[in-house]
C-alpha positions as MATLAB code, in Angstrom:
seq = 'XXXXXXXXXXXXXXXXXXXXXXXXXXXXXXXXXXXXXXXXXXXXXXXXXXXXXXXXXXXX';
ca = [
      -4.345  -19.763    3.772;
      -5.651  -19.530    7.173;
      -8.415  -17.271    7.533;
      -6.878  -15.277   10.601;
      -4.051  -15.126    7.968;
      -6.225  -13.685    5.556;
      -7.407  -11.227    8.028;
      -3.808   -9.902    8.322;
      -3.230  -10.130    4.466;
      -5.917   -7.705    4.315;
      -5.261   -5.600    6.992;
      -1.931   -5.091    5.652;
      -3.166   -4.363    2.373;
      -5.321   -1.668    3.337;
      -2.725   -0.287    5.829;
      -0.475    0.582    2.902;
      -3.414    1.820    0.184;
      -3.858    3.917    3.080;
      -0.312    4.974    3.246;
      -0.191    5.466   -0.226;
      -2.738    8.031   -0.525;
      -1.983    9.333    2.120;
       1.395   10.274    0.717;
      -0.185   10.958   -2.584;
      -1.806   14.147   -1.249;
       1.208   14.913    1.174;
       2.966   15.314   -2.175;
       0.085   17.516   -4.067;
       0.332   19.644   -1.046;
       3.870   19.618   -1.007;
       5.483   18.932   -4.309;
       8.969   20.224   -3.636;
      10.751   17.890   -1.522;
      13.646   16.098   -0.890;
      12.950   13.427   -3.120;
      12.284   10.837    0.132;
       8.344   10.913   -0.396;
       8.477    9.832   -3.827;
      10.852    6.986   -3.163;
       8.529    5.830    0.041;
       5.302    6.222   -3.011;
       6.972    3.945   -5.299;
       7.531    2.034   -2.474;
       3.929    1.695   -1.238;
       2.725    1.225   -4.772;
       5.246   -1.936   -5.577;
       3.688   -3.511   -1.856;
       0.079   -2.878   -2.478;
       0.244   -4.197   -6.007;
       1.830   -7.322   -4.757;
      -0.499   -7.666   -1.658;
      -3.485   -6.842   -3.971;
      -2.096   -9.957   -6.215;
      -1.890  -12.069   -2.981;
      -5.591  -11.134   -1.703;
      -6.525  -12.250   -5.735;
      -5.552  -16.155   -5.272;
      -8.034  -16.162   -2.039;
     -11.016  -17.688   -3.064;
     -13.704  -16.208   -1.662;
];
């Protein structure tokens, strides 16, 4: 992989951890809602365990 490609891979990755937790404490500070948050958490967590898998093959 390229390393601008990398860059992105990485970018992307942390984009989404960052999504993730941020919907993580939307949902401690809100845990009654209409069900859409969780469904966007499981989500985030399916895409940043297969990004984080991804960013593992890189050699660094």
């Amino acid at each position: 992989m390229s390393e601008n490609g990398m860059n992105y891979l990485e970018l992307e990755y942390e984009h989404l951890y960052n999504m993730r937790d941020q919907t993580m404490l939307f949902l401690k500070l809100c845990p009654k809602t209409t069900g859409l948050a969780e469904e966007m958490l499981d989500w985030l967590d399916q895409k940043v365990k297969m990004l984080g898998k991804e960013l593992e093959k890189i050699p660094t």
